[in-house]
MIVEX-884119 format. One record per atom (N, C-alpha, C, O): x, y negated, z; residue number from 1. Coordinates in pm, whole numbers, always signed. Layout:
// MIVEX-884119
LUMMAR       u       v       w    k
LUMMAR       X       Y       Z  NUM
...
***
This chain:
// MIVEX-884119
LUMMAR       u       v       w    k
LUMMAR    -667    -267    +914    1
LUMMAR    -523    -256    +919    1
LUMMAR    -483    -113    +881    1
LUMMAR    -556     -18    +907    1
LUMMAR    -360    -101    +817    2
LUMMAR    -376     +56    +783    2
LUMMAR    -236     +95    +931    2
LUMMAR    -147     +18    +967    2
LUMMAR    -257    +202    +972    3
LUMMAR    -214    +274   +1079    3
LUMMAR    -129    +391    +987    3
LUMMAR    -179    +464    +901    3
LUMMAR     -12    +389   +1022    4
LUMMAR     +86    +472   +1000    4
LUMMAR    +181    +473   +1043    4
LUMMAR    +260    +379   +1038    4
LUMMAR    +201    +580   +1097    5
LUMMAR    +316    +619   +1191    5
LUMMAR    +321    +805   +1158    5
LUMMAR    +244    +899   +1178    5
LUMMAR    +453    +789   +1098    6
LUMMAR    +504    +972   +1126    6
LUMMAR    +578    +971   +1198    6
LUMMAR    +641    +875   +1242    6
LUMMAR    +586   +1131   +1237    7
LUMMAR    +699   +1167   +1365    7
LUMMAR    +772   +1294   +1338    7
LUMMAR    +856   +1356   +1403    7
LUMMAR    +710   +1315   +1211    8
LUMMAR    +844   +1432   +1151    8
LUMMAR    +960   +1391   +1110    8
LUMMAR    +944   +1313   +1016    8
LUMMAR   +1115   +1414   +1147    9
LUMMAR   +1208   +1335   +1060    9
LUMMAR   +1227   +1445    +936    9
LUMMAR   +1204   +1566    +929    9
LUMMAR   +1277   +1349    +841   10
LUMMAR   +1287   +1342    +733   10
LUMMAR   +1446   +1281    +695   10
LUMMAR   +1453   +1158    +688   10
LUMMAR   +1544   +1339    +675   11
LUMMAR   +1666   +1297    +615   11
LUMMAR   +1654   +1155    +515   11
LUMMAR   +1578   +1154    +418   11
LUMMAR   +1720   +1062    +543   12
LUMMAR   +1686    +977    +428   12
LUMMAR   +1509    +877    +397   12
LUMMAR   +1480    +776    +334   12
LUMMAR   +1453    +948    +457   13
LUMMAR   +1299    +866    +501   13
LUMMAR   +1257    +832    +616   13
LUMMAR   +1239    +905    +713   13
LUMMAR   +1231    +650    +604   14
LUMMAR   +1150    +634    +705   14
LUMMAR   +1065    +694    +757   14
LUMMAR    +980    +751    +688   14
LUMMAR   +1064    +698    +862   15
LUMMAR    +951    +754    +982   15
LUMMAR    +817    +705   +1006   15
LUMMAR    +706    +758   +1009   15
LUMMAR    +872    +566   +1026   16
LUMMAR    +832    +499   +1128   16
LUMMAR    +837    +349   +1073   16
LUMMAR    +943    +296   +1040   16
LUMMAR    +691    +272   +1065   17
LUMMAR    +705    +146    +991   17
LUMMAR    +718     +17   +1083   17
LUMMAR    +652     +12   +1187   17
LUMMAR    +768     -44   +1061   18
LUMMAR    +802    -158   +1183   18
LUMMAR    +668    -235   +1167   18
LUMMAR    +600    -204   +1069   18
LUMMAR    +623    -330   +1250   19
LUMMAR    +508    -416   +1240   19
LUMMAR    +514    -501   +1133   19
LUMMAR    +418    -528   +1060   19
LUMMAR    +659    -557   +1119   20
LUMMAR    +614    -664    +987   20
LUMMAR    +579    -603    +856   20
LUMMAR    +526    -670    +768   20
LUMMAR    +616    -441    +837   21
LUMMAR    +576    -356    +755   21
LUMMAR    +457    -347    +736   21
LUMMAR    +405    -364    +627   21
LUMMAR    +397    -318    +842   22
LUMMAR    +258    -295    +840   22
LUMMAR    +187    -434    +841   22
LUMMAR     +67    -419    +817   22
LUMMAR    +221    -563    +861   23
LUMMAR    +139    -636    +840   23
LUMMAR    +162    -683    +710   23
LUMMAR     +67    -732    +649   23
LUMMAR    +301    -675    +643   24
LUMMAR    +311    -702    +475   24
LUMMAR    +215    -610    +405   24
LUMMAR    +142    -659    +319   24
LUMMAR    +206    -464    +439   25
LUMMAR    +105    -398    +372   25
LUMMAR     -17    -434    +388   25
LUMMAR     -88    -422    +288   25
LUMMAR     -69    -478    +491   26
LUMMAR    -217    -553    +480   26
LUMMAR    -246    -705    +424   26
LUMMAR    -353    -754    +388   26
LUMMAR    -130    -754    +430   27
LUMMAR    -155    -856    +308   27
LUMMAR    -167    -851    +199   27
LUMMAR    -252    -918    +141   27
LUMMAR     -57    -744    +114   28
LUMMAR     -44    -675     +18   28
LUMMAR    -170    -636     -50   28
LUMMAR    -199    -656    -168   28
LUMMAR    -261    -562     +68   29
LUMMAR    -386    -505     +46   29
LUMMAR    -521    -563     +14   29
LUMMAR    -593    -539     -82   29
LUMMAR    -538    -640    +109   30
LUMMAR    -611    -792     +61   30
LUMMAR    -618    -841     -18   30
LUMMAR    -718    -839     -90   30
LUMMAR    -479    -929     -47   31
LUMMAR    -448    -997    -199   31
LUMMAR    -465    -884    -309   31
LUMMAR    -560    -912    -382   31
LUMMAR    -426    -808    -331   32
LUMMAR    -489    -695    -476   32
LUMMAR    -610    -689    -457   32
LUMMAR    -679    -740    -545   32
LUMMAR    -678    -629    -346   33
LUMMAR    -818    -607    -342   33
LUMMAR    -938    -677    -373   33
LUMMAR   -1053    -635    -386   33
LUMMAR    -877    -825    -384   34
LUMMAR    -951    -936    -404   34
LUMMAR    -965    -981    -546   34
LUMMAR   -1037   -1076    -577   34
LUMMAR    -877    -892    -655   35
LUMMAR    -905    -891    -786   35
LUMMAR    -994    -795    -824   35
LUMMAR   -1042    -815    -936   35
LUMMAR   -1044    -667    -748   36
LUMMAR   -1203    -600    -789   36
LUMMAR   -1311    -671    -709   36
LUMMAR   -1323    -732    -603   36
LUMMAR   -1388    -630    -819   37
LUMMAR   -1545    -705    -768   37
LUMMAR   -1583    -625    -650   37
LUMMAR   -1601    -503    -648   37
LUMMAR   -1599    -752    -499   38
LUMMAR   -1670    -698    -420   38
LUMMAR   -1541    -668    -362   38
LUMMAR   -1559    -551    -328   38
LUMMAR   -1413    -700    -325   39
LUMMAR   -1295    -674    -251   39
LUMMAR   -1267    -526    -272   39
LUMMAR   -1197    -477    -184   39
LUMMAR   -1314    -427    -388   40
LUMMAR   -1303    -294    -404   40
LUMMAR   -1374    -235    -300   40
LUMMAR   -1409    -275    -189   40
LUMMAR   -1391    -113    -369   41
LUMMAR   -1476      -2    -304   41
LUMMAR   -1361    +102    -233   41
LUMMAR   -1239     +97    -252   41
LUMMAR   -1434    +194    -150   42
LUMMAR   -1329    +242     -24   42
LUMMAR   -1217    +331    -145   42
LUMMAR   -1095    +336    -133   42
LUMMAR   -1290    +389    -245   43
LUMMAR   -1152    +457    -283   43
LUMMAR   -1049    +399    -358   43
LUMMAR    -943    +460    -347   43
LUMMAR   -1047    +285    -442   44
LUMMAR    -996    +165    -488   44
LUMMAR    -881    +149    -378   44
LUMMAR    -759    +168    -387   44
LUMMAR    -962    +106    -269   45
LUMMAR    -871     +51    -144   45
LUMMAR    -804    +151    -124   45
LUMMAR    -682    +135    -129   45
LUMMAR    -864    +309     -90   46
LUMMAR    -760    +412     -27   46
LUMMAR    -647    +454    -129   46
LUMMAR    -539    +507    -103   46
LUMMAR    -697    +417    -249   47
LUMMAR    -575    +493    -290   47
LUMMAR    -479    +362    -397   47
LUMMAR    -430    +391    -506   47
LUMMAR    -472    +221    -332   48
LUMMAR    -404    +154    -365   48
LUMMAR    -331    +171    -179   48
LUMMAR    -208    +164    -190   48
LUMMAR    -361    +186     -67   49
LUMMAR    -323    +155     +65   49
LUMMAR    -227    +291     +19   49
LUMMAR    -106    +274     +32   49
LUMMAR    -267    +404     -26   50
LUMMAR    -157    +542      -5   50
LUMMAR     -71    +503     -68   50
LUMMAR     +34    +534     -13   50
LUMMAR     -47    +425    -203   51
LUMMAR     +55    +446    -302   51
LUMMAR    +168    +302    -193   51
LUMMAR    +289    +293    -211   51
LUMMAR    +104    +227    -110   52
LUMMAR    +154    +126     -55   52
LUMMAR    +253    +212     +96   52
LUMMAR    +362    +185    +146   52
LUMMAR    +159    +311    +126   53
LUMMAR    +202    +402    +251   53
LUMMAR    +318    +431    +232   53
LUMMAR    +409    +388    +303   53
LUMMAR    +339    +527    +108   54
LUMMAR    +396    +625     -18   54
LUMMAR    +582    +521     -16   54
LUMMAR    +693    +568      +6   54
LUMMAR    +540    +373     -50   55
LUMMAR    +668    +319     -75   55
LUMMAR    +704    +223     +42   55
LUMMAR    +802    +149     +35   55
LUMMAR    +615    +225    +156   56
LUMMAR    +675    +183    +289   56
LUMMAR    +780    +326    +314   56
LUMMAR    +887    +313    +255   56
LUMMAR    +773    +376    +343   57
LUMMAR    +772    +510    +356   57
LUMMAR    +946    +536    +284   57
LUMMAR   +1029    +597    +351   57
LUMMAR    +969    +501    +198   58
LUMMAR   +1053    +540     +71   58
LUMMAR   +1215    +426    +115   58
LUMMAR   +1331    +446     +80   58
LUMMAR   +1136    +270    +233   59
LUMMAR   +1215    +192    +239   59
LUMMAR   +1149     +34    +145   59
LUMMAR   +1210     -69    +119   59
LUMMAR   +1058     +57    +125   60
LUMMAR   +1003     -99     +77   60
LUMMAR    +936    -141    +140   60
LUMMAR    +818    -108    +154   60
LUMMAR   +1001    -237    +202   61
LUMMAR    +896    -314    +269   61
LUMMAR    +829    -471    +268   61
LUMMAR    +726    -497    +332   61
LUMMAR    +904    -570    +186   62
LUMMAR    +901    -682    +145   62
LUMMAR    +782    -700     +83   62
LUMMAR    +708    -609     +44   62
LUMMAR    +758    -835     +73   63
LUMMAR    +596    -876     -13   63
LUMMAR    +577    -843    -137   63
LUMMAR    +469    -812    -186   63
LUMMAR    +727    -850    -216   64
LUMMAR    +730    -888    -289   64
LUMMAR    +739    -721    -340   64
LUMMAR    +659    -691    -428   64
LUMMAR    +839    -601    -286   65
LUMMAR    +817    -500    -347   65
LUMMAR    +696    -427    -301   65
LUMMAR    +671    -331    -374   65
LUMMAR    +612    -442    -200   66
LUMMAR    +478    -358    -207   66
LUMMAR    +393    -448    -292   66
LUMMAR    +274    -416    -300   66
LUMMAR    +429    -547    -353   67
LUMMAR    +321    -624    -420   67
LUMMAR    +309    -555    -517   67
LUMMAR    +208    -498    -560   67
LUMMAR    +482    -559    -580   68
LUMMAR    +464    -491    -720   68
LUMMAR    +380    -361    -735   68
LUMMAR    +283    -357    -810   68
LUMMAR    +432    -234    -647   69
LUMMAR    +345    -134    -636   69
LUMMAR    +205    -127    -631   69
LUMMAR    +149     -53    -711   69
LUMMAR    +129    -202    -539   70
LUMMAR     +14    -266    -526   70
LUMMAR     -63    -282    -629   70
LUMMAR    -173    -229    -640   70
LUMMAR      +1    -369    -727   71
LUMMAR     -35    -430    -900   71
LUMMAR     -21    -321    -989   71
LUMMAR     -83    -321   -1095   71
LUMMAR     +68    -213    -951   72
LUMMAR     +70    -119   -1047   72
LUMMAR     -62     +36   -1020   72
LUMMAR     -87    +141   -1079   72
LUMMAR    -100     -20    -926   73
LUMMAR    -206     +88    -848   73
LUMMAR    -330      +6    -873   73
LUMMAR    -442     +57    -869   73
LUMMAR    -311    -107    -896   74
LUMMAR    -454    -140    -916   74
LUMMAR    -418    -121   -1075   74
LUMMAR    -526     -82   -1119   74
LUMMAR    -358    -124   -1149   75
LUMMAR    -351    -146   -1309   75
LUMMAR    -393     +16   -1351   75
LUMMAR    -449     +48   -1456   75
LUMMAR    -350    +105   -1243   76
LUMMAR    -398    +229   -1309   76
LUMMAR    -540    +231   -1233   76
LUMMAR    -616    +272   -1320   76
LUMMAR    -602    +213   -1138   77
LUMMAR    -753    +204   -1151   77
LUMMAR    -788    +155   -1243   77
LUMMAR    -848    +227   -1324   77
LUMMAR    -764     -13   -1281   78
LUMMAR    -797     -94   -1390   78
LUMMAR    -872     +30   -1500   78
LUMMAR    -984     +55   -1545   78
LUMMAR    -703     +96   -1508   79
LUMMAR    -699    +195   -1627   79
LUMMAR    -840    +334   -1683   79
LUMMAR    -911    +369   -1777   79
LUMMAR    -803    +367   -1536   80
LUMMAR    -932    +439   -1513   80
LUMMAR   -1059    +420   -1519   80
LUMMAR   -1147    +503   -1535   80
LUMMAR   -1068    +306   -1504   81
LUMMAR   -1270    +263   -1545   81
LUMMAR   -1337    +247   -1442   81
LUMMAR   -1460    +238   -1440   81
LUMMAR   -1252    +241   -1332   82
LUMMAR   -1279    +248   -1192   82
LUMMAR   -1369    +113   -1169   82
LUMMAR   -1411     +85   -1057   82
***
């Protein structure tokens, strides 16, 4: 499960992710992860989970917009040769 919680405020940025946040992001995470071989390797995962942190964070929280992000974080690993 990814664990995030800040406690600095921030004008205009979430803080603080509600549970269904955090459980859309671990679905989110799963379902992408399950298109690299082997459910991805830890940095694959960590740095598709940050860019997912990154736009919880921003106010997205739906399936449908951390998905997109999600797809675009795996498309630049893709990219990378990862």
């Amino acid at each position: 499960m990814l664990a995030v919680t800040s406690h600095a405020y921030r004008p205009g940025v979430m803080t603080e992710l509600s549970e269904r946040t955090k459980a859309n992001m671990d679905v989110v995470l799963e379902e992408t992860c399950r298109q690299l071989p082997h459910g991805g390797d830890h940095d694959s995962r960590k740095f598709i989970a940050e860019r997912l942190i990154e736009a919880a964070k921003a106010g997205h929280s739906t399936l449908g917009e951390l998905g997109i992000i999600a797809r675009r974080a795996l498309a630049e690993i893709i990219a990378k040769g990862n």
